[in-house]
ROVEX-184800 format. One record per residue (C-alpha): residue number from 0; residue in three letters; x, y, z. Coordinates in steps of 0.2 Angstrom, whole numbers, plus 5000, padded with zeros to 4 digits. Example, Ala and Ser with C-alpha at 12.3 -4.5 7.8 and 13.67 -1.06 7.14 Angstrom:
! ROVEX-184800
(node 0, "Ala", (5062, 4978, 5039))
(node 1, "Ser", (5068, 4995, 5036))
END
This chain:
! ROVEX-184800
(node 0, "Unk", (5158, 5176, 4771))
(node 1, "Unk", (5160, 5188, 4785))
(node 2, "Unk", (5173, 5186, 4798))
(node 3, "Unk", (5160, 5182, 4812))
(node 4, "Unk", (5147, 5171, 4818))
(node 5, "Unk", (5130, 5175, 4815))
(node 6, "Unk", (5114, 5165, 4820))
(node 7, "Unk", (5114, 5145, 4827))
(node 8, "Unk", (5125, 5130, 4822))
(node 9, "Unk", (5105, 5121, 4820))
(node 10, "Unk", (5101, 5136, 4807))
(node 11, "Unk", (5117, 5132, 4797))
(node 12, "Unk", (5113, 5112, 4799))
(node 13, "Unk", (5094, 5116, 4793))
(node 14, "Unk", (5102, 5127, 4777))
(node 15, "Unk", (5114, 5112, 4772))
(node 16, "Unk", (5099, 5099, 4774))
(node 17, "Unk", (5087, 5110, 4763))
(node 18, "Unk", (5101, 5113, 4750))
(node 19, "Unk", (5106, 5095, 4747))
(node 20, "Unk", (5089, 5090, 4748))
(node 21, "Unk", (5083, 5102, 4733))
(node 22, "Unk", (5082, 5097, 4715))
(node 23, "Unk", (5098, 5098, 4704))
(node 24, "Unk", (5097, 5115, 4693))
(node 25, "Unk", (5108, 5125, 4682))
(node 26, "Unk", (5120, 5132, 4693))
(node 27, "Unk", (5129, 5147, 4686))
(node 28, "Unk", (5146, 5156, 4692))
(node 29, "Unk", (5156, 5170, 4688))
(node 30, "Unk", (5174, 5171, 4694))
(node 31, "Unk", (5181, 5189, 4698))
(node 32, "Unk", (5198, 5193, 4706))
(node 33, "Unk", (5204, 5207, 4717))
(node 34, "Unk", (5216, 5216, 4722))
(node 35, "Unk", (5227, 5216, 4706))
(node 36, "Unk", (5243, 5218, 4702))
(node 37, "Unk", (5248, 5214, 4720))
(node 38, "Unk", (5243, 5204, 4733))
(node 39, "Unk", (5249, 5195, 4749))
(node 40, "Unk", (5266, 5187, 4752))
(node 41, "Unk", (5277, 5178, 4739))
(node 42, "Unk", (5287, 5162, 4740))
(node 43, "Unk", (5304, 5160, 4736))
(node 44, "Unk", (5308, 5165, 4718))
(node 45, "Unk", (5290, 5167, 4711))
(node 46, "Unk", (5285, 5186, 4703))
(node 47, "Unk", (5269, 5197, 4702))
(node 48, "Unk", (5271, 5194, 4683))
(node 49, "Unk", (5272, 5174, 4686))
(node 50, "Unk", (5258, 5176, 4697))
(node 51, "Unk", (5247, 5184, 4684))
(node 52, "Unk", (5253, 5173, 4670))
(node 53, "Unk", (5249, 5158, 4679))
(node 54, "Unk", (5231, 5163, 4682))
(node 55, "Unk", (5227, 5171, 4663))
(node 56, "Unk", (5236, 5152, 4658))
(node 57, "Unk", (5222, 5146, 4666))
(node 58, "Unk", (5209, 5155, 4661))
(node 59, "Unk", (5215, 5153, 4644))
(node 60, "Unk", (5216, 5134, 4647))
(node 61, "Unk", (5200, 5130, 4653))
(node 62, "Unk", (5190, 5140, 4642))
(node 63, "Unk", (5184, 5153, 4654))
(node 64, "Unk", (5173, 5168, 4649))
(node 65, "Unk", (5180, 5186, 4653))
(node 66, "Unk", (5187, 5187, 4672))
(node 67, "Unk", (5186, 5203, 4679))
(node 68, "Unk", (5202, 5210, 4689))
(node 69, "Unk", (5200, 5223, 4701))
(node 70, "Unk", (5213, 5234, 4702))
(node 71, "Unk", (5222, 5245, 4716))
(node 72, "Unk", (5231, 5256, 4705))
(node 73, "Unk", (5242, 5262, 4724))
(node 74, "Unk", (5253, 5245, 4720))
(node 75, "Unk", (5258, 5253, 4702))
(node 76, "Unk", (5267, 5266, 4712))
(node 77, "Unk", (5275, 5254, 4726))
(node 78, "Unk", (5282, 5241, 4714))
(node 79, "Unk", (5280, 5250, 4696))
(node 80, "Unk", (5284, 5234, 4689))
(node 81, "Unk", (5269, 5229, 4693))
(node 82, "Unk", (5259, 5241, 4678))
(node 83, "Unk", (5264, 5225, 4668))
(node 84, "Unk", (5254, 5215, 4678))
(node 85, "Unk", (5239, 5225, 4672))
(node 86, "Unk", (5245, 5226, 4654))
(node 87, "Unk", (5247, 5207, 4652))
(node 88, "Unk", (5227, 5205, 4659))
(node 89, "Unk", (5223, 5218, 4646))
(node 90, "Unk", (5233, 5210, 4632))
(node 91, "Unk", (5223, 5193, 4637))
(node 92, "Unk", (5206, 5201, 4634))
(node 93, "Unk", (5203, 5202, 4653))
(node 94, "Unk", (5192, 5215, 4658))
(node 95, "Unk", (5198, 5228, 4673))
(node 96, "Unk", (5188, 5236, 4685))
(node 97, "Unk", (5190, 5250, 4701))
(node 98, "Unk", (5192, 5243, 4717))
(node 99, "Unk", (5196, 5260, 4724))
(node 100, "Unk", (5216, 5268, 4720))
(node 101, "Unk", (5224, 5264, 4738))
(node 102, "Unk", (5211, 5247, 4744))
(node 103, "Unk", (5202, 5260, 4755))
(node 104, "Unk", (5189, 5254, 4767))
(node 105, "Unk", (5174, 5265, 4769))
(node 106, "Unk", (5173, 5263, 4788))
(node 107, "Unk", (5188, 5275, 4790))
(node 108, "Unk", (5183, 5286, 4776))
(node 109, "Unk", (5169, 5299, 4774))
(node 110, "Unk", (5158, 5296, 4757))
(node 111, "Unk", (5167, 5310, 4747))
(node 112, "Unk", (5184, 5303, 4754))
(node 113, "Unk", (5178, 5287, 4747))
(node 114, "Unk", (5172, 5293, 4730))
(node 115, "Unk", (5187, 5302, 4727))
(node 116, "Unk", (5199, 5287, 4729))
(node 117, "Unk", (5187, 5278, 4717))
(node 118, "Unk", (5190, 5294, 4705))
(node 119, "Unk", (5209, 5293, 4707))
(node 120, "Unk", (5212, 5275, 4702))
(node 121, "Unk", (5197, 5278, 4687))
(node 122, "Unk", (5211, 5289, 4680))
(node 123, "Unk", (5224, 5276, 4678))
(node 124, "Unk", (5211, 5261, 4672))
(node 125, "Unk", (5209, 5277, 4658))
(node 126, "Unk", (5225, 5279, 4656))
(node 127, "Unk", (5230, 5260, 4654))
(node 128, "Unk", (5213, 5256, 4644))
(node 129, "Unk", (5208, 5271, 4635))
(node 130, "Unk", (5192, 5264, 4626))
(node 131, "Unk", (5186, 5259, 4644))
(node 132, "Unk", (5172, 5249, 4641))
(node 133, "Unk", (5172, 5238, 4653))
(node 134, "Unk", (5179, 5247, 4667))
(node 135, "Unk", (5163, 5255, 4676))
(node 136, "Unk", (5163, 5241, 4689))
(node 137, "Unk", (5168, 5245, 4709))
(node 138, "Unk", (5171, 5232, 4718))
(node 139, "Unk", (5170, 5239, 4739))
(node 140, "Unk", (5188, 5233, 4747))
(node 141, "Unk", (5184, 5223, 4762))
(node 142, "Unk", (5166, 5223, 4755))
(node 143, "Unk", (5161, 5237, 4767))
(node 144, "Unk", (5149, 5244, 4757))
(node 145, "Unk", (5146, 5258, 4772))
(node 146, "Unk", (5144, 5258, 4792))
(node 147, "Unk", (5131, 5268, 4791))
(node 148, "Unk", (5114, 5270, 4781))
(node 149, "Unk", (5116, 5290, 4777))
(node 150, "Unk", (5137, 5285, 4772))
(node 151, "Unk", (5130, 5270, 4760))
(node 152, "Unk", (5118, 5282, 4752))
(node 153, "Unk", (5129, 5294, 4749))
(node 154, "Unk", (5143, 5284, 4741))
(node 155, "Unk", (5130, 5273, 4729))
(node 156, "Unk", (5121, 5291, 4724))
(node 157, "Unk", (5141, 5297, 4722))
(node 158, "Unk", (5143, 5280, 4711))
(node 159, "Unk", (5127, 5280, 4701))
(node 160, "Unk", (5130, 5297, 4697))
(node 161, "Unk", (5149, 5291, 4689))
(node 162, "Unk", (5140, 5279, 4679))
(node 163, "Unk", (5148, 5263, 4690))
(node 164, "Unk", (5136, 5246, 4693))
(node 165, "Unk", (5143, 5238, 4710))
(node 166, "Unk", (5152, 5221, 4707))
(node 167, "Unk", (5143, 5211, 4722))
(node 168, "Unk", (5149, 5195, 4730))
(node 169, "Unk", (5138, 5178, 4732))
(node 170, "Unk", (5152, 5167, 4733))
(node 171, "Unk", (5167, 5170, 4746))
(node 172, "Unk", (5180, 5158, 4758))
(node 173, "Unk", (5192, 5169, 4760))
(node 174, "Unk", (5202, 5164, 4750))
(node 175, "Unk", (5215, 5175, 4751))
(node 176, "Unk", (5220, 5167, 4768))
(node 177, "Unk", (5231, 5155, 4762))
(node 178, "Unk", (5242, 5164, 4751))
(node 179, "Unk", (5252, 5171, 4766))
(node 180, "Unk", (5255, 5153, 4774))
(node 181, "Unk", (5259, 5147, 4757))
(node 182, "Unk", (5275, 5160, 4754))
(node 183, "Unk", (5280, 5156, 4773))
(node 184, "Unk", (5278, 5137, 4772))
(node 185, "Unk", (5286, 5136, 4754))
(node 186, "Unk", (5302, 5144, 4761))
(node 187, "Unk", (5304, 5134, 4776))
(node 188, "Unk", (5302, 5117, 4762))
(node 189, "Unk", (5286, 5110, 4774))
(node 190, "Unk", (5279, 5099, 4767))
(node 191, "Unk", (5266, 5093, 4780))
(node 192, "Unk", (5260, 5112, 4780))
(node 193, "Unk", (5258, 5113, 4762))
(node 194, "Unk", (5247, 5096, 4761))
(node 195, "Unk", (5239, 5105, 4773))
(node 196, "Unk", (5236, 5121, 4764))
(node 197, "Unk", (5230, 5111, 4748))
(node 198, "Unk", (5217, 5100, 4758))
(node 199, "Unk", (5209, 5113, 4770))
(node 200, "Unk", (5209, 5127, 4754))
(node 201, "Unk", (5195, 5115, 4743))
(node 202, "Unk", (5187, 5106, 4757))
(node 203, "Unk", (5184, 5124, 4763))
(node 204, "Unk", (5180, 5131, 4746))
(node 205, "Unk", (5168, 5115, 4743))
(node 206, "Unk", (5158, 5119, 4761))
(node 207, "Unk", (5156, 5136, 4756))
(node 208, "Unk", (5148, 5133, 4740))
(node 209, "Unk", (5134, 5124, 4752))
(node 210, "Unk", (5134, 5139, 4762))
(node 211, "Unk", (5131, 5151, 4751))
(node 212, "Unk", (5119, 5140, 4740))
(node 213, "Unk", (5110, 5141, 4756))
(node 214, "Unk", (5111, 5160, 4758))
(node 215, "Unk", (5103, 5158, 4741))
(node 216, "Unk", (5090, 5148, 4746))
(node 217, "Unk", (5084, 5158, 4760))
(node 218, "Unk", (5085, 5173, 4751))
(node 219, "Unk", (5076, 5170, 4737))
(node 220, "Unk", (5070, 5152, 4735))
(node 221, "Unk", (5083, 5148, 4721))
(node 222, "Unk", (5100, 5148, 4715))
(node 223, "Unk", (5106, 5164, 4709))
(node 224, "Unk", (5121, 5165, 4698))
(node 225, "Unk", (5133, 5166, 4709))
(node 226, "Unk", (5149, 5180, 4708))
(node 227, "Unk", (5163, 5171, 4717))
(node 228, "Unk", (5177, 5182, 4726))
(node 229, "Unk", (5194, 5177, 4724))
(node 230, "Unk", (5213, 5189, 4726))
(node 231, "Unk", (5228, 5188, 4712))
(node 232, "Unk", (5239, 5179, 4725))
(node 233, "Unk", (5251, 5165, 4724))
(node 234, "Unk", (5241, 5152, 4731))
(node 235, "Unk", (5227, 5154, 4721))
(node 236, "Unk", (5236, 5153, 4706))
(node 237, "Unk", (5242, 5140, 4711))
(node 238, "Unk", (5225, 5131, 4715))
(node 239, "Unk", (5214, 5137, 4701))
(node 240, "Unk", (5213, 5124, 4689))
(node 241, "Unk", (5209, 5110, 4706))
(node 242, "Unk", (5197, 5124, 4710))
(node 243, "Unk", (5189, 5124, 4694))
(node 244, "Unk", (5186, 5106, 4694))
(node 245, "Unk", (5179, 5107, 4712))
(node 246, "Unk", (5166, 5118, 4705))
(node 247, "Unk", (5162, 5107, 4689))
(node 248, "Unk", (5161, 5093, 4700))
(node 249, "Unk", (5149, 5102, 4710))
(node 250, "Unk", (5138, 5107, 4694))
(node 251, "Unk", (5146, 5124, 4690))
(node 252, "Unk", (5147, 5131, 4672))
(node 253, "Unk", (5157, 5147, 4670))
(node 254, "Unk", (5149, 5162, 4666))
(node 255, "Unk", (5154, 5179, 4665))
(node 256, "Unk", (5150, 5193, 4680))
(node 257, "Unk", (5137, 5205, 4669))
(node 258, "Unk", (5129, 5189, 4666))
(node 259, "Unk", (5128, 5183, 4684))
(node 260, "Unk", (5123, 5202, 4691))
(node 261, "Unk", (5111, 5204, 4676))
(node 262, "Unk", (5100, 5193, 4688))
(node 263, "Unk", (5086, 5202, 4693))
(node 264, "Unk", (5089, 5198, 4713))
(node 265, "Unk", (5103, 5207, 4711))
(node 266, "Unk", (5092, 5223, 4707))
(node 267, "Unk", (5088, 5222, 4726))
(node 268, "Unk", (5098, 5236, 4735))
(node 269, "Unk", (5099, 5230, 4755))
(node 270, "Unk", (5100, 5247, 4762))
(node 271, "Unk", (5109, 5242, 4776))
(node 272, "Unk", (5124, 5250, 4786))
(node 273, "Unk", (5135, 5238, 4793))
(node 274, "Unk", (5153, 5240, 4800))
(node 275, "Unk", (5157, 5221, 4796))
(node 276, "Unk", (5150, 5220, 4777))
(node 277, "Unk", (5149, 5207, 4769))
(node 278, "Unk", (5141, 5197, 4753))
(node 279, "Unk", (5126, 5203, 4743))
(node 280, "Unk", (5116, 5191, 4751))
(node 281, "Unk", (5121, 5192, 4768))
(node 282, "Unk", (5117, 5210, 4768))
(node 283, "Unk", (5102, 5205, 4762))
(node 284, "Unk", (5097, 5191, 4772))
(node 285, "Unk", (5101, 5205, 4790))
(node 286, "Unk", (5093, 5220, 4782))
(node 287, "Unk", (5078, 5208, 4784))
(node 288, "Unk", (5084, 5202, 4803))
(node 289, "Unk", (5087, 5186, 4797))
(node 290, "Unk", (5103, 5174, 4802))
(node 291, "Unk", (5116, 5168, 4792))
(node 292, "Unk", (5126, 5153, 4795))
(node 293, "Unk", (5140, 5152, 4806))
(node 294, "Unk", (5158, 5154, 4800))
(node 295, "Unk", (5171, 5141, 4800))
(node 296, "Unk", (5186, 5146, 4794))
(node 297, "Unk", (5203, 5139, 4799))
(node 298, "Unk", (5207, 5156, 4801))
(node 299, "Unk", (5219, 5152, 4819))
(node 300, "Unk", (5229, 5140, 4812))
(node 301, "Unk", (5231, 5147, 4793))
(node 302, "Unk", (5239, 5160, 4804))
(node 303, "Unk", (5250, 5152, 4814))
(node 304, "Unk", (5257, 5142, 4801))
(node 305, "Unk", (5275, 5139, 4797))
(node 306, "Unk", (5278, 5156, 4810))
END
């Protein structure tokens, strides 16, 4: 969800109502993770590999279908370690895909500065996956997908033309926000801050899936299966398996993102510059001049947190 408010607090009230209120249905959910082999702040003692292992556990525990990693391959350079990172999600059967070599946002890149970063980090998902079959995914960093119409054009003409599908978003919190607070708050021992952290991360997560069931809603009169954003961070990890069972609780089963983006809503293209980005379906919904819900992030005070 984007990081600003769009439309009335009564608009997000009506979407919730209308949600609740619809018959229960299938709902379906592929999980995706970003910004692998490094992301956000650590605590005290804890590794990238720890990290990484604690999520494919996870995913190995609960039965999950192939989870997606989008990979920067920039951190591989910074923290070479880190290649192992993207070896061990291999090793587990987890698919990889590009999400651009150095987490490059399109707002401050021209199309064929974009399309070449995409093209650098391509080589090393080659390199490390030579049979490369599941690699012709691009998730956009920041999910600008292009400030401008003629920019968004170009890169998705640029994409098609590499043979890459776009890995589109229906499900976000942010919930990358916490994993800084986490490291912070788990090295000053707080733990009033970490209750903290662990309640508003679900209670957020569990509003969100209203939300965006509602985007749904508006958008297309149903539940699409939904692609849910998530980053390879310590908190997270952490999380996932409480996470999961939200999302069970809530009528989720687990399915794998080809499934979810073999949808046919997701064959719509929004065709909309926009310097703020944003989900599949909130593009949509503002391509069409219609308004999304409010956001209501904890976004100050995950901040300040154990600063």
């Amino acid at each position: 969800m984007k990081g600003r408010t769009l439309g009335s607090l009564a608009a997000a009230v009506a979407l919730t109502i209308a949600t609740v209120a619809a018959p229960a249905q299938k709902l379906q959910l592929a999980i995706t993770v970003d910004d692998l082999p490094a992301h956000g702040e650590l605590p005290p003692g804890v590794t990238r590999q720890q990290v990484a292992q604690s999520f494919l556990d996870t995913f190995h525990r609960e039965h999950l279908p192939p989870i997606y990693g989008f990979v920067n391959g920039v951190r591989t350079v910074d923290a070479p370690p880190t290649l192992q990172v993207l070896q061990a999600w291999l090793k587990a059967r987890q698919p990889l895909g590009n999400h651009t070599w150095a987490h490059t946002d399109l707002n401050d890149q021209t199309a064929e500065q974009f399309l070449a970063d995409v093209d650098r980090n391509q080589t090393l998902l080659n390199q490390i996956d030579p049979k490369g079959q599941h690699q012709q995914w691009l998730r956009y960093p920041f999910l600008h997908e292009g400030d401008t119409i003629e920019k968004r054009r170009a890169v998705r003409a640029g994409l098609a033309a590499r043979g890459f599908r776009i890995a589109e978003v229906s499900m976000d919190f942010e919930d990358y926000l916490w994993n800084d607070p986490y490291a912070r708050c788990s090295a000053k021992n707080d733990p009033e801050a970490l209750k903290y952290l662990h309640d508003s991360y679900l209670e957020t997560a569990d509003h969100y899936i209203t939300v965006y069931r509602g985007l749904s809603q508006q958008a297309f009169h149903r539940d699409i299966p939904y692609v849910l954003l998530m980053h390879i961070g310590a908190f997270d990890a952490k999380m996932l398996p409480e996470l999961l069972e939200l999302y069970r609780k809530r009528g989720f089963t687990f399915v794998t993102m080809p499934h979810a983006l073999n949808d046919k809503a997701y064959r719509l293209d929004p065709d909309h510059g926009d310097k703020d980005g944003g989900s599949f379906t909130e593009l949509l919904l503002e391509s069409r001049d219609e308004t999304v819900a409010p956001d209501t992030k904890p976004y100050d005070k995950l901040a300040k947190l154990c600063r």
